[in-house]
BAKOL-956573 format. One line per field, with one value per residue (C-alpha): residue number from 1; residue in three letters; x, y, z. Coordinates in Angstrom, 2 decimals. Example, Ala and Ser with C-alpha at 12.3 -4.5 7.8 and 13.67 -1.06 7.14 Angstrom:
<pts>
mipa 1	2
mimar ALA	SER
xx 12.30	13.67
yy -4.50	-1.06
zz 7.80	7.14
</pts>
This chain:
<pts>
mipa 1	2	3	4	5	6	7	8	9	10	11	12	13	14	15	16	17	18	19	20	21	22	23	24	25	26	27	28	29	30	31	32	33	34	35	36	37	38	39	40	41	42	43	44	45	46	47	48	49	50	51	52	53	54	55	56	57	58	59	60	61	62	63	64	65	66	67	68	69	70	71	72	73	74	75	76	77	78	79	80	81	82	83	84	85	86	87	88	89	90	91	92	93	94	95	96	97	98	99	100	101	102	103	104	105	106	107	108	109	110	111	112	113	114	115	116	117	118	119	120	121	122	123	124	125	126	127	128	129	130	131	132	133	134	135	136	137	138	139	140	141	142	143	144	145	146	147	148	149	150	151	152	153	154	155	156	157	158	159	160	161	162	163	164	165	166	167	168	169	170	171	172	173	174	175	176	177	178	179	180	181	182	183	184	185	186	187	188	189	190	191	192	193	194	195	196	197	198	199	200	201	202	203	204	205	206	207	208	209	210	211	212	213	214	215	216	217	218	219	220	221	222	223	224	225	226	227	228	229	230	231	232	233	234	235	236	237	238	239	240	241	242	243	244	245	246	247	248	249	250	251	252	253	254	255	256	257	258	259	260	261	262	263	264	265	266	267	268	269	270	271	272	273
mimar UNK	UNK	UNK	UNK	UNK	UNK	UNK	UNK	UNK	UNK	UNK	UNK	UNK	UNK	UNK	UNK	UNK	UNK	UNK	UNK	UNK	UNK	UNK	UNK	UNK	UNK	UNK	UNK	UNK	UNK	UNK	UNK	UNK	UNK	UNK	UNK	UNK	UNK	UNK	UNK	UNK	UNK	UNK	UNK	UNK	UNK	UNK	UNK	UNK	UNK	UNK	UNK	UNK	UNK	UNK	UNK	UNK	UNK	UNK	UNK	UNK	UNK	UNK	UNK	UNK	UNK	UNK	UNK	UNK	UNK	UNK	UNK	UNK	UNK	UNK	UNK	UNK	UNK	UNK	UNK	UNK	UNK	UNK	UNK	UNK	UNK	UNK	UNK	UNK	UNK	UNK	UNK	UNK	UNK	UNK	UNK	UNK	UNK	UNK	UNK	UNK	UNK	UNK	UNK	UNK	UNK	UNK	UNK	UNK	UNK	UNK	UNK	UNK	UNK	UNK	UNK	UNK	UNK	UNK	UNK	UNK	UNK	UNK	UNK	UNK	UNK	UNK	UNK	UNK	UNK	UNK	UNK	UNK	UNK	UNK	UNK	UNK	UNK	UNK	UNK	UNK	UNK	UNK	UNK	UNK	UNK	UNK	UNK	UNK	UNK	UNK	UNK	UNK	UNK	UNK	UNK	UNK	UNK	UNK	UNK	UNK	UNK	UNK	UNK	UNK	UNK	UNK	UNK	UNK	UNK	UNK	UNK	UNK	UNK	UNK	UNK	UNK	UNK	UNK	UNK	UNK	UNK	UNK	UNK	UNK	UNK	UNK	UNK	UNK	UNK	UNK	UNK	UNK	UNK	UNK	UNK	UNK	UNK	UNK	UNK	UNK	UNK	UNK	UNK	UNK	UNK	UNK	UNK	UNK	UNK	UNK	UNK	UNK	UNK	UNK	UNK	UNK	UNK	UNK	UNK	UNK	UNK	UNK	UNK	UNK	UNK	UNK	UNK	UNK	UNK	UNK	UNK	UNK	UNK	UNK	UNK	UNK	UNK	UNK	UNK	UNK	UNK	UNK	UNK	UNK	UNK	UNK	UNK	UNK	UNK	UNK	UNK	UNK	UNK	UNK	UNK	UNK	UNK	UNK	UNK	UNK	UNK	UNK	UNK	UNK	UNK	UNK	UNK	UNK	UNK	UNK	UNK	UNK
xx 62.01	62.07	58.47	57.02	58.55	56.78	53.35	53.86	54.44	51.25	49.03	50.25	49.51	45.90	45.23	45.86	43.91	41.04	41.10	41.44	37.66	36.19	37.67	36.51	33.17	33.12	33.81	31.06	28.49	29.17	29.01	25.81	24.19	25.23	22.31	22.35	23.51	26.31	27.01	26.50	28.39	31.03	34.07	32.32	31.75	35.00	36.85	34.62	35.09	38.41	39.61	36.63	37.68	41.39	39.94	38.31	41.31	43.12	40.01	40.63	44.36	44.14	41.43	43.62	46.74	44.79	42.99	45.81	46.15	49.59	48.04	47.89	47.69	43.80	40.39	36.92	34.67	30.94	27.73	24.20	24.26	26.28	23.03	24.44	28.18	29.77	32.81	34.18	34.91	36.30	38.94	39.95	39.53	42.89	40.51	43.25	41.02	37.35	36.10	32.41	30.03	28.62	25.80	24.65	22.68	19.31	20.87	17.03	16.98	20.41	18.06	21.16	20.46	22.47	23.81	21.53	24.50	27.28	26.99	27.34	29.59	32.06	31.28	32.21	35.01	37.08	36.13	37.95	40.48	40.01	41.20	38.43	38.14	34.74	33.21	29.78	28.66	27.82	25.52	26.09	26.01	27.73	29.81	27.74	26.30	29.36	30.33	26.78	27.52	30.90	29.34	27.05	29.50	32.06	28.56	28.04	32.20	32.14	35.71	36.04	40.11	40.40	43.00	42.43	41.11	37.17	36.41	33.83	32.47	31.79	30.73	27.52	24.20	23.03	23.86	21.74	24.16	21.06	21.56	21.76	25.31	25.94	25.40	28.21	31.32	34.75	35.43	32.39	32.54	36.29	35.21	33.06	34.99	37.77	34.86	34.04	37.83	39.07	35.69	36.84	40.48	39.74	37.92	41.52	40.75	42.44	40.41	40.37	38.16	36.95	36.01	37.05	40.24	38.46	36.28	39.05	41.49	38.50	35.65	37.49	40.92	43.17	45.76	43.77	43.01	46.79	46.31	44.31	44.18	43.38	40.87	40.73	38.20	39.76	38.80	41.82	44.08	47.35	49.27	48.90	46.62	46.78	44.87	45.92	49.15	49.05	49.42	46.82	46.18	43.59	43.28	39.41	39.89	37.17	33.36	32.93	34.56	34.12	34.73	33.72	31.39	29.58	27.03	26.76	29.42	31.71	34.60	37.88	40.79	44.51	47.15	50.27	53.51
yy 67.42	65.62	67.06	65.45	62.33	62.45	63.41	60.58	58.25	59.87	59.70	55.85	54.89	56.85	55.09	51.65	52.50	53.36	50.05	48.17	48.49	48.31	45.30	44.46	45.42	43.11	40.32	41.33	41.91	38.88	36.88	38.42	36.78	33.84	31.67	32.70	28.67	29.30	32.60	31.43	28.19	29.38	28.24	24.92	24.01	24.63	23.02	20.00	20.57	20.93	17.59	16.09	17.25	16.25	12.62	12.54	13.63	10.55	7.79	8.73	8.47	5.04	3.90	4.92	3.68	0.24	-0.80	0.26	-3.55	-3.04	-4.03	-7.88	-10.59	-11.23	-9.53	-10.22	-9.06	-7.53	-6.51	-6.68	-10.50	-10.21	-8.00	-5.38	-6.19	-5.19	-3.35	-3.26	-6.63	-7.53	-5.11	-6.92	-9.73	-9.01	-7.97	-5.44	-4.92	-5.21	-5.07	-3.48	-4.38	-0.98	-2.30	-4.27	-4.77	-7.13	-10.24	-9.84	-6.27	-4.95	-2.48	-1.09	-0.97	0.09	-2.70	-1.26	-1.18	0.44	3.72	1.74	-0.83	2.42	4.48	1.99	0.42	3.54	4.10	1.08	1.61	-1.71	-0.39	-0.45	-1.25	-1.64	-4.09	-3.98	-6.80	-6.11	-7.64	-5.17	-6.36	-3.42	-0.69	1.79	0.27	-0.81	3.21	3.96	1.60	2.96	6.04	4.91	3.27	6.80	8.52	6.32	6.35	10.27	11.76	8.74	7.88	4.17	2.01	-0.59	-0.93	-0.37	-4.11	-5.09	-8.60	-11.05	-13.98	-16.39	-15.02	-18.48	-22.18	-22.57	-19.86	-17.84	-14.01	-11.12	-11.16	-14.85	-15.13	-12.38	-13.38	-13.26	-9.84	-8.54	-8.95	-8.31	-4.83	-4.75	-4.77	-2.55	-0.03	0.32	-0.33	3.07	4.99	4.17	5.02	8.21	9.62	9.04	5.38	1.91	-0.07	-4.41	-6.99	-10.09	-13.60	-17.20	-18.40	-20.56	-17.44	-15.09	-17.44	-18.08	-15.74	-12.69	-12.10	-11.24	-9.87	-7.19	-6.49	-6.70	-2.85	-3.46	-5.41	-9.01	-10.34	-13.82	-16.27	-19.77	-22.51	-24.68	-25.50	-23.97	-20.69	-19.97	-20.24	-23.50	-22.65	-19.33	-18.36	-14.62	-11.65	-10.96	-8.12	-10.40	-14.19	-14.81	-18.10	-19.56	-18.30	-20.35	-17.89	-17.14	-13.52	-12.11	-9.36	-11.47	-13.36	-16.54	-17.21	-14.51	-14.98	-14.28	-12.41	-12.25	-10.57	-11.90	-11.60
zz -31.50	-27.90	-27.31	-30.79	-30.30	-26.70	-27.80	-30.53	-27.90	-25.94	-28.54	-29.38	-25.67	-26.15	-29.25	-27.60	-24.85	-26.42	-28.67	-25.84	-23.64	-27.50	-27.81	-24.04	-24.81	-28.05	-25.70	-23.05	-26.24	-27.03	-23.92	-22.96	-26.27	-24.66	-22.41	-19.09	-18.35	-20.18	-18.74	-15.51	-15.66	-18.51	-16.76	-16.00	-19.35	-20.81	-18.09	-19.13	-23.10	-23.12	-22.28	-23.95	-27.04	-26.60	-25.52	-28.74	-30.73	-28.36	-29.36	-33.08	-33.24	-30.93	-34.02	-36.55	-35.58	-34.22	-37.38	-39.66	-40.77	-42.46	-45.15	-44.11	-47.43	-46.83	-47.63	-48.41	-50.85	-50.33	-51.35	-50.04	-49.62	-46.55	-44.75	-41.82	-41.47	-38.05	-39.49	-36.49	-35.96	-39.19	-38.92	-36.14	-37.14	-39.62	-42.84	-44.51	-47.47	-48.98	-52.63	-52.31	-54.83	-55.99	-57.88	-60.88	-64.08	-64.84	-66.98	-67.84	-69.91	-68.62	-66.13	-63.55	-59.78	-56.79	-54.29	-50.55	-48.84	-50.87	-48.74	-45.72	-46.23	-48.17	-44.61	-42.85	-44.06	-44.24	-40.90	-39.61	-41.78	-43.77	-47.56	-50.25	-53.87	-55.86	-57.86	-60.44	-61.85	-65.69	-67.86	-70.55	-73.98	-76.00	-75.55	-74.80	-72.08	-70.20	-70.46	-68.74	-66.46	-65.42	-65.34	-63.19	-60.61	-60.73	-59.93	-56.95	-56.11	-56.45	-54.97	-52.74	-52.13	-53.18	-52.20	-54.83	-58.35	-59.84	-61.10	-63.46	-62.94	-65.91	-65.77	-66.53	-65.69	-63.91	-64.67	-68.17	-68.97	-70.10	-69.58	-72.27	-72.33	-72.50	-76.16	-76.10	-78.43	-77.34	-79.19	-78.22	-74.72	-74.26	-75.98	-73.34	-70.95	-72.21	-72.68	-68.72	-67.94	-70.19	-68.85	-65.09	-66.00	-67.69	-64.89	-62.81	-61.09	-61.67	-63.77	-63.61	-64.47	-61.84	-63.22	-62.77	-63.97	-66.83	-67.90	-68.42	-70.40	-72.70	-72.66	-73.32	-74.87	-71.72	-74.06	-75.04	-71.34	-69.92	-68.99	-66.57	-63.27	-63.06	-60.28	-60.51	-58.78	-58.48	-55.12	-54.92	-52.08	-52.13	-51.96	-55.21	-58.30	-60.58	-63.67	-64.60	-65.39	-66.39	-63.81	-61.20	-59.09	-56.30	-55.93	-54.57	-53.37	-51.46	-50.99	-48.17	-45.57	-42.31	-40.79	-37.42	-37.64	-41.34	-40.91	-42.95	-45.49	-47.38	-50.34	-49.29	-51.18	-50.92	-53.08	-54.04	-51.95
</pts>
């Protein structure tokens, strides 16, 4: 019995000591694909890698933890207007947030086209850890359009993580008030909207609707739209909005601002507190 369990234990060390050059000569196959610079300099490199990687790891955590924001009462929104922002600077400039304008359609023939710098400004911004929402300014005149338009922005959105809600914009095409979707009725265009709103929401995404204070008390019925989140553009002085009394979600409240990193003006947002 004595002698088995000793040739067991033989045979266990042989075993392991045959694995053990195969899985030496794996390694040495394997370095010898290498370039002869690396071969030659091997220990080099890693020595340098190593702590270049971990410095990277650092830079990232020191950027995340920097531009966090604690998500400060004041944001901007965006679109191709504002040319190549510096994202960089308005995060530290104390931007916590930014509404990107995705796109839009023709108040001519209701054509949709993609804001240039969605990709960039959506990059970007999560980059610097400034929270995002998105806008698209409609000029859809019935139902089905305003679902292929929200169609259109979720294709552009894809899986994206949004901090804040997917907005459509109505408002008047220009000051003659002569775009498609002017003519629009009250019941009409607050169908409209409730269209894109319930196509956004569906697809798992808050849903809200930007316009001036004026505009939403009487060019749609904000009853019917009290499911969804209230952007509201009014330019008085204050803490607070004057003119409209029901719940809001964002107050834009000037589009005169000025924000490092933007050049020329920019609209500025707050939430309430």
């Amino acid at each position: 019995m004595a002698d088995t369990k000793t040739r067991k234990k033989t045979n266990k060390r042989r075993r392991s000591a045959s694995r053990a050059p195969a899985l030496s000569q794996f390694h040495r196959a394997l370095l010898d694909r290498m370039p002869p610079f690396y071969q030659k300099h091997r220990t080099l490199i890693l020595d340098f890698v190593r702590p270049a990687l971990i410095a990277l790891v650092i830079l990232i955590l020191f950027l995340s933890l920097h531009h966090t924001n604690s998500m400060q009462n004041y944001g901007i929104d965006v679109s191709e207007y504002q040319g190549k922002i510096e994202w960089s600077e308005v995060a530290d400039s104390g931007v916590s947030f930014a509404i990107i304008r995705c796109g839009f359609s023709s108040y001519e023939d209701g054509e949709i086209h993609k804001d240039d710098t969605f990709k960039r400004n959506m990059r970007w911004a999560r980059f610097y850890a400034v929270h995002r929402g998105v806008y698209f300014r409609s000029n859809a005149i019935t139902e089905e359009e305003a679902v292929e338009e929200a169609e259109f922005v979720l294709d552009c959105v894809g899986h994206a993580k949004l901090d804040y809600p997917i907005f459509i914009d109505v408002e008047d095409s220009n000051t003659e008030s002569s775009g498609r979707a002017d003519g629009l009725t009250v019941e009409e265009r607050t169908a409209v909207v409730k269209a894109f709103c319930s196509t956004i929401e569906e697809a798992g995404y808050d849903a809200g609707v930007y316009s001036n204070a004026w505009y939403l008390a009487n060019m749609v019925d904000p009853t019917e739209l009290a499911d969804y989140a209230f952007w509201v553009a009014e330019y008085v002085d204050g803490s607070t909005l004057s003119t409209w009394t029901g719940d809001w979600t964002l107050w834009q409240y000037t589009q005169e601002g000025e924000v490092d990193g933007i050049d020329g003006y920019v609209d500025l947002d707050r939430y309430p507190t």
